[in-house]
N, C-alpha and C positions, 0 to 999 in steps of 0.2 A: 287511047287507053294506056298505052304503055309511058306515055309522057305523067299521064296522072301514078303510074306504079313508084316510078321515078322520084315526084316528087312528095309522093305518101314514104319512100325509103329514108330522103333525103330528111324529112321532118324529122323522123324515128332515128335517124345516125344523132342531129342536134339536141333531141330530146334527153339522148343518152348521155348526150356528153356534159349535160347542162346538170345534170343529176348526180352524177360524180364527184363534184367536188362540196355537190350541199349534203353528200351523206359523209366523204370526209372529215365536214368542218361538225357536225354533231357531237358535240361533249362525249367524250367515256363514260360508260355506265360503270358504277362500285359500287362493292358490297360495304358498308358499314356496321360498327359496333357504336351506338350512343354509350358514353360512358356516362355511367350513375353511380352515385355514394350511397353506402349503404352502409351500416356496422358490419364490423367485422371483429371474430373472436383471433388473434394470434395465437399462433402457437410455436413452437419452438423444439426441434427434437435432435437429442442430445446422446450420443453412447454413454452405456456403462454398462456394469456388473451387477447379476443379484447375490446375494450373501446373507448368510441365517437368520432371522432376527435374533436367537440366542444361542451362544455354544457353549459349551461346559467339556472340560478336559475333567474326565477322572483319573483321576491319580494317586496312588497309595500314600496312607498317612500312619502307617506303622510296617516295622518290617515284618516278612515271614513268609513264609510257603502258599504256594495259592491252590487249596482244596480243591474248589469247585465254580465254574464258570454257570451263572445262573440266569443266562440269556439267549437270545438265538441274534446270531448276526443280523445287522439288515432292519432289525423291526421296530415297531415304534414300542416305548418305554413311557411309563408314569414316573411321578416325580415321587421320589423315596422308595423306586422299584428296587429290589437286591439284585444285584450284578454278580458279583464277586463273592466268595467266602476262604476269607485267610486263617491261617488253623491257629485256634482262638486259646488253643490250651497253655501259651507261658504266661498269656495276659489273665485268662481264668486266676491262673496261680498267685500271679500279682494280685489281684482283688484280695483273694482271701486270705493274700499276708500284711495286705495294709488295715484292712478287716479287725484282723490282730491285734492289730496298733492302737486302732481306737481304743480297743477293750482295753488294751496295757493302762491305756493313756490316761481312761477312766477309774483304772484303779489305786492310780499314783494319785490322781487327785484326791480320791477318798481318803487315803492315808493320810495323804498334806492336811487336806482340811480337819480330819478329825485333830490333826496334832496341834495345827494354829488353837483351836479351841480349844484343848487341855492347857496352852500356854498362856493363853490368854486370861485365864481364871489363877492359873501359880502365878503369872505376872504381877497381880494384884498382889498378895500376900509375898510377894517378892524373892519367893520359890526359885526361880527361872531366871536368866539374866535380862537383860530387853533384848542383849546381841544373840540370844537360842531363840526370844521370840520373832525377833525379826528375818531370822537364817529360817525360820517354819514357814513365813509368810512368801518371802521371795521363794521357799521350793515349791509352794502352794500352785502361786503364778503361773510358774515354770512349768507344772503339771499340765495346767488350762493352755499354754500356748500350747504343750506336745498335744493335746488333743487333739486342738483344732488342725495342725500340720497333717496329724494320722487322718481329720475325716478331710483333708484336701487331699491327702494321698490314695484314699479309696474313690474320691470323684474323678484325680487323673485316674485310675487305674479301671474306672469304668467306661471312662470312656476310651482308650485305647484298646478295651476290649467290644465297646461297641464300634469302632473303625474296622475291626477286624471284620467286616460285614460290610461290604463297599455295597454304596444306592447311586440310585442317580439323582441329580442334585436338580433336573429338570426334566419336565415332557416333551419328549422327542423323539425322533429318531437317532437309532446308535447303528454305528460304524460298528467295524471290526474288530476283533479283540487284538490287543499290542501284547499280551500275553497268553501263557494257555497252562492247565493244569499242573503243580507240580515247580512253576517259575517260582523263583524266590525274591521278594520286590520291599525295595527299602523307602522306608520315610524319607531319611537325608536327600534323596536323590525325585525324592516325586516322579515314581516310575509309572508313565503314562500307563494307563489301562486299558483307556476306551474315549471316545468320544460322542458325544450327544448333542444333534444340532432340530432346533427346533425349527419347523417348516409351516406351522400351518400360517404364519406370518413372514415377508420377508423384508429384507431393506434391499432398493436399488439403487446402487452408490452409482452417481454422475459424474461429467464433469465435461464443466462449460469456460468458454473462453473469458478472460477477463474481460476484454476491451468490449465485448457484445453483452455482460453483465451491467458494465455501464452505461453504452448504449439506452440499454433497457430502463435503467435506472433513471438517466437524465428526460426519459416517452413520458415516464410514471407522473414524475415531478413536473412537468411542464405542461401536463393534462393532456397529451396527446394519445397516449392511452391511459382508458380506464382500469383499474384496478381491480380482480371478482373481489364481491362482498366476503367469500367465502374461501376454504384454502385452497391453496393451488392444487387444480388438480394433474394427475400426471396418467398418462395411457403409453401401454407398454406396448411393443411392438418386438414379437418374437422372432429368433431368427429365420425362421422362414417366411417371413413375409403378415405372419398371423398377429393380429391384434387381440390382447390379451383382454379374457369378457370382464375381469372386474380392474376398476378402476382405482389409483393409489394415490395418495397423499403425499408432498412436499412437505419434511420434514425438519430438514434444518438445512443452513448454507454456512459452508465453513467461512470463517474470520480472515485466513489465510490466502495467497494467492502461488502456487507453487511457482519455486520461479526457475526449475527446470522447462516447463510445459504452458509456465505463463497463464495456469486454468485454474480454475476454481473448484472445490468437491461438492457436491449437494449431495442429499440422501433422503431418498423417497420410501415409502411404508406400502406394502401393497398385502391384501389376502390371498391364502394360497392355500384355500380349503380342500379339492385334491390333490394337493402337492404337486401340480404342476409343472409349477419354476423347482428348481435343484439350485443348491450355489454353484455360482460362478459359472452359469449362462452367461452367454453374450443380450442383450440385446439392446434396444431402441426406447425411449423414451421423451411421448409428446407430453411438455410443458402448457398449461395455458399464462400464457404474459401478459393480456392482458386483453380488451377491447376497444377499437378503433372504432367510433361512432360514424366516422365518412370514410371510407375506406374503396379505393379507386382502382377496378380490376380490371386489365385489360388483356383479350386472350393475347397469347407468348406467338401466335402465327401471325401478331401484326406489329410484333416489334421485330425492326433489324439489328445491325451493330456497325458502328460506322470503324472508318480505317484504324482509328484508335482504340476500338471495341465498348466505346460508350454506345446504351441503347436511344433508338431513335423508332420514331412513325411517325408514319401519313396522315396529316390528319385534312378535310375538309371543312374550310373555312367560310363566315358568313356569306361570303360571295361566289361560293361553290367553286373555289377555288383548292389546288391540291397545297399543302403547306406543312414544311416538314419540321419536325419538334425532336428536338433532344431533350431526352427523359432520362430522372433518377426512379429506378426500380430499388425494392427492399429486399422482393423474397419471390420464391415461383408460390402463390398458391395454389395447388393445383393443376390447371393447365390454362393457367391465368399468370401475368406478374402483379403484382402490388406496388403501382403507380405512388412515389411522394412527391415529384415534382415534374412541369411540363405539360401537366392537361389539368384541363379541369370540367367538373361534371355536368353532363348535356353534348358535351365536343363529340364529334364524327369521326375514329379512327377508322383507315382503312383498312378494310382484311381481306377482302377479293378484288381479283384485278389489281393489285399492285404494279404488276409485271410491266402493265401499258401506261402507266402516268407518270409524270416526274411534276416537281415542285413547280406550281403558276400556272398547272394544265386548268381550265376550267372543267369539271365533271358533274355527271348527275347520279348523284347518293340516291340508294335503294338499300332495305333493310338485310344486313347480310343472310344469304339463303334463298333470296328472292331471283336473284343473276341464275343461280344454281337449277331454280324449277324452271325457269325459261327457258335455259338451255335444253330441258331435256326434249327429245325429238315425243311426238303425238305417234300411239300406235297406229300402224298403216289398218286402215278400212278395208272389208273385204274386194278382192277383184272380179268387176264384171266376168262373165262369162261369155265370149267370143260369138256373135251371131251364128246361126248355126247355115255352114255352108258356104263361110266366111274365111277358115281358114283354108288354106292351100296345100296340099302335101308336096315334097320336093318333086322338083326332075326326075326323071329316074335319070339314072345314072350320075345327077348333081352331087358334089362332094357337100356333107352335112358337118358340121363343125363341132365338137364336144365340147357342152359348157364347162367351164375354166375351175376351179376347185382352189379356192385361197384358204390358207392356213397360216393359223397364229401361232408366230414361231417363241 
């Protein structure tokens, strides 16, 4: 009996050791990502400023005394609202002395005219010389221009008395007053008043790097990306993080390239029906550029960067081989990069279990996530309960040992 123990052990020592090296030599299990082409919309996101879509400086356009302020700070304003009233009394006076003039103007002509006509009847009968006929005709004239000067004298004279009565020149919101009752404010000098900026529309002024403008330009033309049928659109991104609910329009791209900063300006249009945006916020601005019809995204946890900081991955090749690829990336989309060159679509990049394989391991490829549920341990099933009479109570006086208490530090 015990010669058989012996060689039932001896079997079990060889069995063990025979199994060692064939769970060894078993391929590494990985998680992979099949990479697939898909469209993709780019987009592009760029700082800038928002700024009024309209401002209007009021500014005085006659001199004089400033009456009465006919606004309240802060509020919004209609277009030809009264602001200002400048004390209107030496332009009144003006009016009703160029007033004057017409009438003067009109009664010098009467006289002229009646006189060419008496002259012109003794001319005949050769009463009159031609040179008194002609001295009637030219004061005639003369009469007719002063007319007309005096009714241009009452049109300036109206309307400098309509200045005297400052509007706003647009709808919007008005600033602060730059003067206050009592100030005395000269035309010569266009003594600011106020200012009026309209909000319920805004511009977001851009600016993009040259050499990524052309970039983009050379995707356009060589059909690598598609074009939208429709305008670009632009999505704001506030400074705290918040994505603005209405969407804004690309509006124009300057001609220019500055050549302090090497950038370009753009200027996008956006609604801003609760006044929202204020000028001269900070914020964000997503571009769409265009659309990538095959567009190759692979998550960013299965690229490296080699000693040079070029990226690289793992990939799994026809013969379930590990094989490693240096790749040109464009952009993070995401929590993805945007593969242009180095894979191609259907390939097996690795993303789990990296850590155990190097380039020429043979492995066996699993859909990433699939490693992940295997590993997790199965809930333990309930514990029999101990036949009754089965358990032992200690010695007396046996020393009993406290189970051990481990904590996560």
């Amino acid at each position: 009996m015990f010669v058989l123990l012996l060689a039932a052990s001896a079997c079990g020592r060889d069995t063990g050791a025979q199994a060692k090296p064939a769970a060894s030599s078993a391929p590494a299990q990985v998680g992979v990502f099949t990479v697939e082409g898909k469209p993709l919309t780019l987009t592009r996101e760029l700082p800038g400023r928002t700024s009024p879509y309209r401002i209007a400086e009021v500014r005085a356009r006659v001199n004089g005394i400033v009456l009465k302020r006919l606004f309240d700070e802060g509020t919004d304003v209609k277009a030809g609202q009264k602001l200002f009233q400048i004390d209107p009394a030496p332009y009144q006076a003006a009016l009703e002395s160029a007033k004057a003039q017409v009438v003067r103007a009109e009664a010098a002509i009467g006289s002229s005219s009646a006189l060419v006509a008496r002259y012109q009847k003794l001319l005949e009968t050769n009463a009159v010389s031609k040179q008194e006929y002609d001295d009637a005709v030219a004061k005639q004239k003369s009469g007719v221009a002063d007319l007309a000067a005096a009714k241009a004298a009452v049109k300036t004279a109206q309307i400098n008395l309509d200045y005297t009565t400052v509007t706003s020149p647009i709808a919007g919101r008005i600033g602060r007053s730059e003067v206050t009752e009592g100030a005395y404010v000269q035309a010569g000098t266009a003594t600011l008043l106020a200012t009026v900026q309209q909000l319920d529309k805004m511009y977001v002024d851009l600016t993009w790097s040259s050499s990524e403008m052309m970039k983009l330009r050379r995707s356009l033309e060589s059909g690598e990306l598609k074009a939208s049928p429709t305008e670009a659109k632009v999505t704001v991104v506030l400074e705290d993080g918040r994505e603005y609910p209405i969407a804004g329009t690309l509006q124009f791209t300057d001609a220019s390239v500055d050549q302090t900063t090497g950038s370009v300006s753009l200027r996008a249009t956006i609604g801003n029906p609760n006044q929202e945006l204020l000028p001269g916020m900070f914020v964000r601005a997503r571009i769409d550029e265009g659309t990538k019809e095959l567009a190759l995204l692979v998550p960013q946890k299965a690229v490296a960067r080699d000693q040079n900081g070029n990226p690289v991955a793992l990939v799994v090749d026809k013969s379930n081989k590990v094989e490693r690829r240096s790749l040109v990336t464009d952009r993070a989309v995401g929590d993805s990069w945007l593969v242009t060159s180095g894979l191609a679509a259907g390939e097996q990049v690795i993303i789990e279990g990296i850590q155990k394989v190097r380039p020429g391991m043979p492995v066996t490829a699993v859909p990433a996530g699939a490693m992940a549920a295997q590993a997790q341990p199965q809930a333990p099933g309930p514990v029999p309960a101990p036949a009754q009479g089965s358990a032992q109570a200690p010695a007396q006086g046996s020393a009993v040992q406290p189970a051990t208490k481990t904590t996560e530090k």
